[in-house]
C-alpha positions in Angstrom: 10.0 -5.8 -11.1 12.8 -3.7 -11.9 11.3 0.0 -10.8 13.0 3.0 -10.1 10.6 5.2 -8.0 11.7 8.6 -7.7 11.2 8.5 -3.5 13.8 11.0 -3.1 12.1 13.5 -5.7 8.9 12.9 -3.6 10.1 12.8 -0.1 12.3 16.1 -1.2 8.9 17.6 -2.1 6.7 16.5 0.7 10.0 17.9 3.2 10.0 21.0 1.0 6.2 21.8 1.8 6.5 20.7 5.3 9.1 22.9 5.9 7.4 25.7 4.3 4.5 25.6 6.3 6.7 25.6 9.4 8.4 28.6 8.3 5.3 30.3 7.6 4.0 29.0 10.8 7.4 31.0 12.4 7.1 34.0 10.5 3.3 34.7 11.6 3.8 34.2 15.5 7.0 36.4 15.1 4.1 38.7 14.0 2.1 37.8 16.6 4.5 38.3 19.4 4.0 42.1 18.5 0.8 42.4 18.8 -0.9 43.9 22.1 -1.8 40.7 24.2 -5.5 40.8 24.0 -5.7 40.0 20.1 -2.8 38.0 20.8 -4.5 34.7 21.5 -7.5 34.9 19.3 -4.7 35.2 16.7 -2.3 32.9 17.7 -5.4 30.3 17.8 -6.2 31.2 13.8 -2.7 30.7 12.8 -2.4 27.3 14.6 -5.7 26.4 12.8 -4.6 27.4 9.2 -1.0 26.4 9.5 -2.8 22.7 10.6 -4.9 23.1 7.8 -2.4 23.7 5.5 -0.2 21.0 6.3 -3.1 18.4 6.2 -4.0 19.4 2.5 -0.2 19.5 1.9 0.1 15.9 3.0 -3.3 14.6 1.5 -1.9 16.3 -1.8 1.3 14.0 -1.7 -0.7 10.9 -1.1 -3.0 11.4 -3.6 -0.4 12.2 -6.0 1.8 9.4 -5.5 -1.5 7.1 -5.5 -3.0 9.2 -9.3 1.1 8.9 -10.4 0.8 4.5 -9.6 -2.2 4.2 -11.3 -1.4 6.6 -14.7 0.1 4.9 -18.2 3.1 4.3 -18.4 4.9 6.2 -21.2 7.6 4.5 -23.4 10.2 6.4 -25.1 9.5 5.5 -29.1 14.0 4.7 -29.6 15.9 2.6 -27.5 18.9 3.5 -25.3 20.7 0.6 -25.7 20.6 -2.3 -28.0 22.5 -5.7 -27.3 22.9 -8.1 -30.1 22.5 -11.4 -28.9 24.0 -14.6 -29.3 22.1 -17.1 -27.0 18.8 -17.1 -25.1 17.4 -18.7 -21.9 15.0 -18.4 -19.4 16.0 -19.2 -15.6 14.6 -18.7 -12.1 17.0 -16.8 -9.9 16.0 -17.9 -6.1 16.9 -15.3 -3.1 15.9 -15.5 0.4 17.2 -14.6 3.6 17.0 -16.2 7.2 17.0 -14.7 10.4 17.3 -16.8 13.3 14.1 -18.7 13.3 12.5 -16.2 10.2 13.3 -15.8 6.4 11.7 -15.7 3.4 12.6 -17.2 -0.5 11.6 -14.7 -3.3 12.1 -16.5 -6.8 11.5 -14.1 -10.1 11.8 -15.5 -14.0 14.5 -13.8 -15.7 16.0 -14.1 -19.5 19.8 -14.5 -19.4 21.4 -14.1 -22.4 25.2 -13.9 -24.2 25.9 -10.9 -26.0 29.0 -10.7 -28.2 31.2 -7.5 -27.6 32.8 -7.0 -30.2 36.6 -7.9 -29.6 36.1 -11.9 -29.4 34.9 -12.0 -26.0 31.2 -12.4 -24.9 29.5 -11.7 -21.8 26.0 -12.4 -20.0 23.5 -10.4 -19.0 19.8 -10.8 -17.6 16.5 -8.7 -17.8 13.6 -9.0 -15.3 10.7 -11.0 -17.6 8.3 -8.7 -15.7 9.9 -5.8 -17.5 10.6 -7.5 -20.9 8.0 -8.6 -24.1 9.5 -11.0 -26.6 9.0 -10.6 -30.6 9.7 -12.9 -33.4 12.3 -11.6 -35.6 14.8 -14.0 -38.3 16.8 -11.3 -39.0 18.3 -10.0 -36.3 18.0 -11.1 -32.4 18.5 -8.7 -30.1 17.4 -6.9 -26.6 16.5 -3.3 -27.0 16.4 -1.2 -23.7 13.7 1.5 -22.7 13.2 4.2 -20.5 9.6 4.8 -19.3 7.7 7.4 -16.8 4.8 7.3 -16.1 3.4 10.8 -13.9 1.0 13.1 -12.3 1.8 16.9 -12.0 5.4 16.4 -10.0 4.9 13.2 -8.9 6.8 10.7 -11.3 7.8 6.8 -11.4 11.2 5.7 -13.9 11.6 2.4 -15.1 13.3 0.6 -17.6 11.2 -1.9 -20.1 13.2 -4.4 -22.9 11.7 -5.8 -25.8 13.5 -8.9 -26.5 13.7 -9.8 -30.9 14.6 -13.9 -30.9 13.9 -16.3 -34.0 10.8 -18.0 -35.0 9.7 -21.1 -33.6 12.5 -20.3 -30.7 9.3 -20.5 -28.0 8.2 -24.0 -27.0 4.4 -23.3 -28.0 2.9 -27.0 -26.2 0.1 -27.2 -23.7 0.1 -29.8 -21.5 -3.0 -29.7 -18.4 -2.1 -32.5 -15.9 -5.4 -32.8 -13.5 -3.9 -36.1 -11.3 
């Protein structure tokens, strides 16, 4: 599945709180060191409490968030971004897989390749993820259209790109065939 998580964004966030909370945690036994040394420790105690507190919640908030952002709808921009008219359509397995040593692993995903013209004679291929992409019968013009989505909670947020593919009538193979040997 072709998703663009915004880790970054998030990890930025979750370092940017962290980091607050450790300068807050600074400033205060700053404070602390002058005080008189009898309150010092009942203090010093209180800060180490809230400041633990504080980063807990911080880190329970990013969990949560990244788990309510999963889990939301994703939004679909109503135009496209791009639109490829195109000339041929076909669907295709694409097989990767690594070894190493004794170890490795195949991952196979379904993806339509098609031929898009551009424009000065020549033509080229390109492929979309048929995870991302929903297909639509149209005579009149075939073509892939390309969408951004989102899909978020509060600051927490997910990109991704969606297609809707627009192919001829009677171009899907619509036959069932149940083989139970």
């Amino acid at each position: 599945m072709t998703m663009e998580c915004n880790i970054p964004t998030l990890l930025t966030f979750g370092g940017m709180i962290f980091g607050m909370v450790l300068c807050i945690s600074a400033f205060l036994a700053a404070l602390l060191d002058s005080m008189d040394d009898e309150k010092k420790a009942d203090r010093e105690l209180n800060i180490s409490t809230i400041s633990l507190a504080v980063c807990l919640i911080s880190m329970i908030l990013i969990f949560v968030g990244w788990y309510r952002a999963d889990k939301s709808i994703w939004n679909v921009d109503k135009t496209p971004y791009a639109t490829e008219n195109i000339i041929a359509l076909n669907d295709n397995n694409l097989t990767q897989g690594r070894f190493y040593l004794r170890r490795g692993y195949f991952e196979e995903s379904l993806y339509y390749q098609y031929i898009v013209n551009i424009g000065d004679g020549g033509m080229i291929n390109n492929k979309v993820a048929a995870q991302t992409a929903t297909i639509y019968y149209d005579n009149d013009n075939p073509k892939v259209e390309w969408y951004h989505r989102e899909k978020h909670w509060l600051w927490f947020k997910y990109n991704s790109v969606c297609h809707k593919i627009y192919i001829p009538t009677g171009s899907i193979n619509e036959e069932f065939n149940v083989d139970l040997k």
